[in-house]
Every structure is written in C-alpha cells, then in structure tokens.
C-alpha positions in Angstrom: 77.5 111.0 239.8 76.3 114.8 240.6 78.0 116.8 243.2 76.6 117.0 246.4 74.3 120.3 246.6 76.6 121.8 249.5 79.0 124.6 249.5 81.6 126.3 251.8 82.8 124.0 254.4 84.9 127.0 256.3 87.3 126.8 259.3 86.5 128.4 262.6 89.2 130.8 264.2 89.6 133.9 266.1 91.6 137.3 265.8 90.6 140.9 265.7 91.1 144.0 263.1 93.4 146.6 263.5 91.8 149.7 261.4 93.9 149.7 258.5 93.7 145.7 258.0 92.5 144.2 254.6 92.0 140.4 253.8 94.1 138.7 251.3 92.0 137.1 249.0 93.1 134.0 246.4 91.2 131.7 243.8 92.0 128.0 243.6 91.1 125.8 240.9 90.3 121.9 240.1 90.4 121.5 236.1 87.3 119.5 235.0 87.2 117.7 231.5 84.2 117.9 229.3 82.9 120.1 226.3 78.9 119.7 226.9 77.2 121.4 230.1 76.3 118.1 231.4 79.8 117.0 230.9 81.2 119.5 232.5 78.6 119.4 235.4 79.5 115.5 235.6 83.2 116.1 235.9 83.0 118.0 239.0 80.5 115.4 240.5 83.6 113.0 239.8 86.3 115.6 240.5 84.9 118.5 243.3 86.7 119.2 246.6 86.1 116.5 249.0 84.2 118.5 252.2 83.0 118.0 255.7 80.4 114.4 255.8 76.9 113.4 255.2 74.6 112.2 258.0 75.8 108.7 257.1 80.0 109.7 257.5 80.8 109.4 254.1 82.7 112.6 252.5 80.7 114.8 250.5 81.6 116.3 247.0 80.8 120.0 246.8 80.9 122.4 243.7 83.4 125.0 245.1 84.0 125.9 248.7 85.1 128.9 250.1 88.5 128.3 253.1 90.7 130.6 255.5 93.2 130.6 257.3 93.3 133.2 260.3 96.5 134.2 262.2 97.2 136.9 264.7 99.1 138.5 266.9 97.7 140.1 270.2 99.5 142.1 272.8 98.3 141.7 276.6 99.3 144.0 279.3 99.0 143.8 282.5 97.3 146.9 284.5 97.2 147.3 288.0 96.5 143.4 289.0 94.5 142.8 286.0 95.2 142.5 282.2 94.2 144.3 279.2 94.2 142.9 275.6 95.4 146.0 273.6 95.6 145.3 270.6 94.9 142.4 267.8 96.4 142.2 264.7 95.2 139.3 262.4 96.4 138.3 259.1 93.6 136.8 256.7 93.9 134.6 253.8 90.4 133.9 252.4 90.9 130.7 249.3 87.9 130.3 246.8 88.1 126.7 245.0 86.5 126.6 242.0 86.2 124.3 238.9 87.7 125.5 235.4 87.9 123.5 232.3 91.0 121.9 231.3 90.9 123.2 228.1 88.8 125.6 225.9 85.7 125.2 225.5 83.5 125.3 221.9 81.4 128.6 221.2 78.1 127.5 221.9 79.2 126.1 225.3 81.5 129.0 226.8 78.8 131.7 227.0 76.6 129.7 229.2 80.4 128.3 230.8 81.4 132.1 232.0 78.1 132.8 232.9 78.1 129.8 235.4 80.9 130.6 237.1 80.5 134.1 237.6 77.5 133.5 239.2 79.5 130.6 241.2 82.3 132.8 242.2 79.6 135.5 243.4 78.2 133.3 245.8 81.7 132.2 247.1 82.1 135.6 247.5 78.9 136.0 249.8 80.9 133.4 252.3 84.1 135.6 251.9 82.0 138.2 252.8 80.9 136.8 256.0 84.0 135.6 257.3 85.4 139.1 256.7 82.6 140.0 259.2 83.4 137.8 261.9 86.4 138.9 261.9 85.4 142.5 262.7 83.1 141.3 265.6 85.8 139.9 267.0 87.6 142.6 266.9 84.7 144.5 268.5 84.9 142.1 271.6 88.6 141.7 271.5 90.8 144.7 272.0 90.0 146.6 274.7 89.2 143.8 276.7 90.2 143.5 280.5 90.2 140.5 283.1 90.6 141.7 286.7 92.9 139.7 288.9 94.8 138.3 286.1 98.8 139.7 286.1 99.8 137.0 284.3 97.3 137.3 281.5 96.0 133.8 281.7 92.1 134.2 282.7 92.1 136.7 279.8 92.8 133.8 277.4 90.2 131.7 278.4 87.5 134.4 278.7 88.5 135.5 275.2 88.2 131.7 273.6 84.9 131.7 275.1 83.7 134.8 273.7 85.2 133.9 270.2 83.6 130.6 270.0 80.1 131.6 269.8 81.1 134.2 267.2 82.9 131.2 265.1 80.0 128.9 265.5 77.3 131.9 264.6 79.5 132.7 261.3 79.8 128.8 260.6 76.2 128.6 261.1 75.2 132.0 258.9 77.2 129.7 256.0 75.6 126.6 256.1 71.7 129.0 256.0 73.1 130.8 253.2 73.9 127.7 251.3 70.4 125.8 252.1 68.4 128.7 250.6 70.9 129.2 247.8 70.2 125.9 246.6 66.6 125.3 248.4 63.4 125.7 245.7 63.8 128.4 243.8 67.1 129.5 245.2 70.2 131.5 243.1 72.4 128.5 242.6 69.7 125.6 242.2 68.9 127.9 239.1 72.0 128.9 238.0 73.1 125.1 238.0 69.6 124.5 236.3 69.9 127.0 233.5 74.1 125.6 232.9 73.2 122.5 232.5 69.8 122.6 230.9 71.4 125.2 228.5 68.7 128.3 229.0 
C-alpha cells in the first residue's frame, strides 16, 4: 500500500502577536521498518499518520503532516460605551510528524535516506511557515480593535471570530495549494519521493 499523496492536515485557530513573540517549534516521529527505499517507502504507506478523509470518508494515510496548537490570552477594555481589544498574546506550538527508521540503515541506502528527509522536513517547514503567518495577520486585525456599544465586551467577540475565520480558512486553503503543486507533475516532493525510491 503507498501513502496517500497528501500532506499537512492543520488545525484552524485564532490569536494575535505581541512583538517580541516566537513560535515553539517540535519534531515528532513514527519509526518505519525496512532497509531498501521501497521498503522504507512501503512502511510508511502501512504506518503514516492517519489524516483528514478522502472523497469517499475513508481516512487517508499521509507521509508527514505538519499540526499546532494555538492559545492566547487577550485583554478587552471597555472605553467610553464601547470596547477595545488591547492586546493579544498567543502561545504557538507548531509539531512536524515525520517518519524515521527504526534502526540504521546500510551505506548505500542512508545517503539517499537523509537526503529524503531533509527535503521532507523542508516542505513541512513551508506549512510552518504559513501558519506563523496567519498568525501575524491576526494580529494585524486583532489588537487595536474596537466595537462601539459594547461595555460588556461581547459584540467584540463575535466580530472578532468572524474576522478570524476567513483568515483560518484562507491559511487552511494556502496549505492544501501548496501541497497539490508540491506533488502535482513535476512538483518538489513527487520528485523527491521519485528519486528515494527509484534510487537516482
């Protein structure tokens, strides 16, 4: 069975940056058995992260996948009968699953091993990327914002969650393009899966 040609199923969330923020960033792994390329390319068919469903339901098994987890804390004031959102402070965790080996690997195999996975972890890294950017849109749309006739800082909520959505869903959707052309004709990762298991 080969893995599904998918990657990066990520959660949608909101917060916003304070200036001197920085995300925390962590690698996962699944261990894989094998000491051929195309063994090791069938064991994550039979072993990858579980993500998301095809257009039929059933769960799809990706490569590597790229998660967060986004929590925050905001402080609303109210002003004068209406309410301000001054400031947003988020806490990030970006997780990159990827597959590793269980054990070592012979000679001839573990060149063309490292140079798979580098070129795996780079385009996690692309996703990473782009949730870090999201994050500093919201940020853009988030403090500073005011809701008049609100002195209980409800309608603030709502308008907020509205305006957050369509960022989440924009970053969600910037994923899932980055992924089709990455492994579309031609693309980085159909040829870097290619040349692993073809061993070029």
């Amino acid at each position: 069975m080969k893995p599904a040609i998918l990657l990066a199923t990520l959660l949608p969330s909101v917060s916003a940056l304070a200036p001197d923020w920085k995300p925390v960033e962590k690698v996962e792994t699944y261990a894989i058995t094998g000491q051929t390329a195309p063994e090791l390319y069938g064991s994550i068919g039979e072993r990858g992260p579980l993500i998301g469903k095809d257009v039929v339901g059933n769960k799809v098994r990706v490569i590597a996948h790229t998660n967060f987890k986004l929590t925050w804390t905001r402080d609303y004031r109210p002003e004068g009968g209406a309410c301000v959102l001054k400031t947003a402070r988020p806490k990030l965790i970006i997780t990159y699953t990827l597959p590793k080996p269980a054990g070592p690997l012979p000679a001839a195999e573990s060149k063309g091993w490292e140079v798979f996975i580098a070129g795996l972890a780079a385009h996690e890294r692309v996703h990473g990327a782009q949730i870090v950017d999201m994050v500093r849109k919201i940020e853009a749309v988030s403090v500073g914002l005011t809701v008049a006739d609100d002195p209980g800082c409800k309608k603030i909520r709502t308008e907020l969650t509205n305006r957050l959505s369509e960022l989440s869903q924009a970053q969600r959707q910037a994923s899932r393009d980055f992924d089709r052309v990455e492994f579309g004709p031609g693309g980085n990762l159909q040829r870097l899966v290619l040349a692993f298991v073809n061993g070029k």
